[in-house]
N, C-alpha and C positions, 0 to 999 in steps of 0.2 A: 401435487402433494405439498404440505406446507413445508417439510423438512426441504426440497429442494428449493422451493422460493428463499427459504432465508438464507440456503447457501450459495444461492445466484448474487442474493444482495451482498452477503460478506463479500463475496467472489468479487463484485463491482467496488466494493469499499475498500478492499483491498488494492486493486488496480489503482484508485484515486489515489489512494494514498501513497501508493511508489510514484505514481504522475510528479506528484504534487514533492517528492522531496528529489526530484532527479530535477525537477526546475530550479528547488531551491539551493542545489548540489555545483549546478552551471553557472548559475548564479554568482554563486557563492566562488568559485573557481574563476569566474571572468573578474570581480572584484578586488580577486588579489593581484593579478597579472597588472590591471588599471593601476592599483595603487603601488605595486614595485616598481612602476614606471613611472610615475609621476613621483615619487622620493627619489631616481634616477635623475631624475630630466638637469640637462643641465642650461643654465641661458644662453639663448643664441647670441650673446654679444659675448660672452667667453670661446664661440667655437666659429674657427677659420676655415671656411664652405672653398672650398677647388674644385671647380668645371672640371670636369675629365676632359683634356685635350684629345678631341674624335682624332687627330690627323697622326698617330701614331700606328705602331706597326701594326696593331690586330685589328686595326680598320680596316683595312684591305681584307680582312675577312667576314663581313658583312652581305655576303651575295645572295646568302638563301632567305626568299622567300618568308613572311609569316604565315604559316598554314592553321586552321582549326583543329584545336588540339594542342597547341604548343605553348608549352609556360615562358617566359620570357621574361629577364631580369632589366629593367629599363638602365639606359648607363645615365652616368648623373650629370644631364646635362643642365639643370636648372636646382633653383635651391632647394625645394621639397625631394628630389627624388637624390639628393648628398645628406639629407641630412637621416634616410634608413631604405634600406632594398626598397623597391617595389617595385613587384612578382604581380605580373598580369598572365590571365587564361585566355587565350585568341577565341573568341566566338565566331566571329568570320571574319573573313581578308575577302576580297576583291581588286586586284592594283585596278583597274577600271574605272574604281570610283576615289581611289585615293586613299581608301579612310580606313580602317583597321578597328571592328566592334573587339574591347579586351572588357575582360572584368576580374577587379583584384582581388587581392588577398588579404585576411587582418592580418596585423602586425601584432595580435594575439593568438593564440592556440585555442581557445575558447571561444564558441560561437554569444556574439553579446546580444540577440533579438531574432525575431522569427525571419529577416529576411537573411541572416549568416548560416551557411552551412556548412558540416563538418565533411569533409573530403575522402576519411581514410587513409588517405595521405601519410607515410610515416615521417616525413619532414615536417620541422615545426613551423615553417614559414609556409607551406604549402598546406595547412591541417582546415583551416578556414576560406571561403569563398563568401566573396562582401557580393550576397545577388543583389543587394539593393543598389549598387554604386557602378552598374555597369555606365563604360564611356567609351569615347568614338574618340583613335589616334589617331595621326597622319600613318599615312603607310612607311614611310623614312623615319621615320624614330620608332616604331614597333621593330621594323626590319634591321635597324641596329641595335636593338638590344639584342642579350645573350641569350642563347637558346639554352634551358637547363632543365626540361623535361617534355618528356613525350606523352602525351593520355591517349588507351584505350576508348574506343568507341562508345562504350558503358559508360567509362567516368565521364566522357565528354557529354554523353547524352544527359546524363543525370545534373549537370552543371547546365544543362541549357533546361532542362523542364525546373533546377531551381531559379533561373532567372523569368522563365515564364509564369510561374506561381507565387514569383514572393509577393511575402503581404505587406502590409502597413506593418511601422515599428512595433504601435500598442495594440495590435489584431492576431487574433491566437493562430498559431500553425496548422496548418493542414494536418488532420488527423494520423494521418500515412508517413509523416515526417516526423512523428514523433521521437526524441533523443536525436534529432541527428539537425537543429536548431537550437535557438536561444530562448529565453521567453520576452515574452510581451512586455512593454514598458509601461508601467499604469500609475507612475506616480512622476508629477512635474520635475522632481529636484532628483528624479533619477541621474547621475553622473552616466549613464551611458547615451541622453542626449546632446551632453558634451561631446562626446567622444563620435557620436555620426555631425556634429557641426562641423569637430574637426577636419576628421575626413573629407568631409564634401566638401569644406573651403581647398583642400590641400589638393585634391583630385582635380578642383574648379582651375586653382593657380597653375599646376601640371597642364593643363588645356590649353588654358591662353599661352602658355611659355612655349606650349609648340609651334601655335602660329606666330605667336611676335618675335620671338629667340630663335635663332637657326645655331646651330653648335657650330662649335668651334673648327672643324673639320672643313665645312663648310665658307665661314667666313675668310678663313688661312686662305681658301682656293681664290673665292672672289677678289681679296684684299690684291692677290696674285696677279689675278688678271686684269682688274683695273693696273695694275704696275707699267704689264705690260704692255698692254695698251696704251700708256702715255706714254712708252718709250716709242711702239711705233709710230706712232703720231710726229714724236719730235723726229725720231729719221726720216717721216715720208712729207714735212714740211719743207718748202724749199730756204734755200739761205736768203737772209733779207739783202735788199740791194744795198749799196756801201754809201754812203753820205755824203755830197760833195763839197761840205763843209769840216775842216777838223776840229777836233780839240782843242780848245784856248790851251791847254799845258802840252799839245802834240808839238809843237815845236824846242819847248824845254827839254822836253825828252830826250826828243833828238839831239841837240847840241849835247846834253850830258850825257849820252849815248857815243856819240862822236868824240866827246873828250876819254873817255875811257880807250879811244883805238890806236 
C-alpha cells in the first residue's frame, strides 16, 4: 500500500537523520576536549620530567603476573609516559615469548574515528579504547606497572573483536557499532590527523625506550654489582712483589723519620 511505503521511507529518513547529527554530536564533543587541551598545553621546556625511581619500596611489590583483562597504569619510566597516565588493556601475556600484546586508552573521553571505541567504562580515562594503536611491551615493564582494573570476560571480548575489526580512519564503521565509535575522517586539514600522528609518534618513542632505557631500579642493581665485582677482583688479586730498587726521596724519609725519634 502506498501509505506504508511512504512511512517506511520517513521511517528511514528519519533514522538518517539522528545517524547523521549523533556524528556530528561526537564530533562536535571530541573537538572541544582537542581544543581545551591544546589552550592547556604547556612547553616542554618550562616542565621538569623525573624518572620514577623503580628501586623504592613498592617495587618489591611487582610480582604479579600481567594477565588478559587487566588495565595497567604504565610507571613513568621514560618521557612520554611522565608527561600524562598511560592506561593499557592486556590483550595477551605469555612470559614464554617475553612480550606483552596492550592496547591504550585516549587521553580523551570521546571516541575521535571509527577505529576508537567507547568502553562503558564510568572512569574518564578508561571511557575510550585507541583499537587502532594496539602494541607489543616487554613483559618487565607491563608486569611493573600498576594494576588498577579488572574486565569481565564480555568487556574483554568486546575490546578484542574491536581490535579485530577496526577500520581505516576515513572508512565508515561497521554497521553494529553504531554510537559506540567516532566518525570517519574525510577531510585533509581534519585536526584529528594530528592527533593519531601524535600518538603513534608517542606510542612509537614508548617502544624503543623499552628496549634502549632499562629503569632505574634496574640500572641501581647493575651499577651495584659491577661495584662489587671490582672489589672482588681487587681482593682476590695477589699483592705485587716489592722492588728491589727504592725511592730516590726513600732515604730522606728516613733520616727525617729518624730525626724526629
Amino acid at each position: 500500500m502506498p501509505g506504508k511505503k511512504n512511512m517506511k521511507k520517513c521511517t528511514g529518513r528519519e533514522v538518517a537523520r539522528r545517524s547523521h547529527d549523533q556524528v556530528r554530536e561526537t564530533l562536535a564533543a571530541w573537538l572541544r576536549e582537542w581544543r581545551i587541551e591544546k589552550a592547556l598545553a604547556i612547553e616542554e621546556s618550562t616542565v621538569s620530567i623525573v624518572l620514577y625511581g623503580a628501586g623504592r619500596g613498592v617495587e618489591r611489590k611487582r610480582s604479579e603476573p600481567p594477565r588478559p583483562g587487566e588495565v595497567r597504569l604504565l610507571r613513568p619510566e621514560d618521557a612520554f609516559s611522565c608527561r600524562r597516565p598511560r592506561y593499557v588493556l592486556v590483550l595477551e601475556s605469555d612470559p614464554r615469548v617475553g612480550n606483552v600484546r596492550v592496547v591504550p586508552f585516549s587521553r580523551f573521553s570521546t571516541p575521535a574515528m571509527p577505529g576508537e571505541h567507547r568502553t562503558g567504562h564510568p572512569a574518564s580515562p578508561l571511557a575510550v579504547l585507541c583499537a587502532w594503536n594496539v602494541r607489543t611491551l616487554p613483559w618487565g615493564r607491563v608486569q611493573r606497572a600498576w594494576k588498577v582494573a579488572r574486565w569481565g570476560a564480555a568487556r574483554h571480548a568486546a575490546a578484542q573483536r574491536a581490535v579485530a575489526i577496526c577500520p581505516f580512519p576515513d572508512a565508515d564503521p561497521p554497521p553494529d557499532t553504531a554510537g559506540e565509535t567516532g566518525p570517519p575522517l574525510t577531510h585533509p586539514d581534519d585536526p584529528r590527523w594530528n592527533y593519531l600522528r601524535e600518538e603513534a609518534a608517542e606510542w612509537d618513542a614508548i617502544e624503543q625506550s623499552c628496549e634502549a632505557v632499562k629503569p632505574a631500579f634496574w640500572v641501581m642493581r647493575e651499577r651495584d654489582k659491577e661495584n662489587r665485582d671490582a672489589k672482588e677482583r681487587l681482593a682476590a688479586e695477589s699483592w705485587p712483589e716489592y722492588s728491589p730498587h727504592l725511592p730516590k726521596n726513600h732515604a730522606r724519609k728516613s733520616r727525617a723519620k729518624g730525626d724526629h725519634c
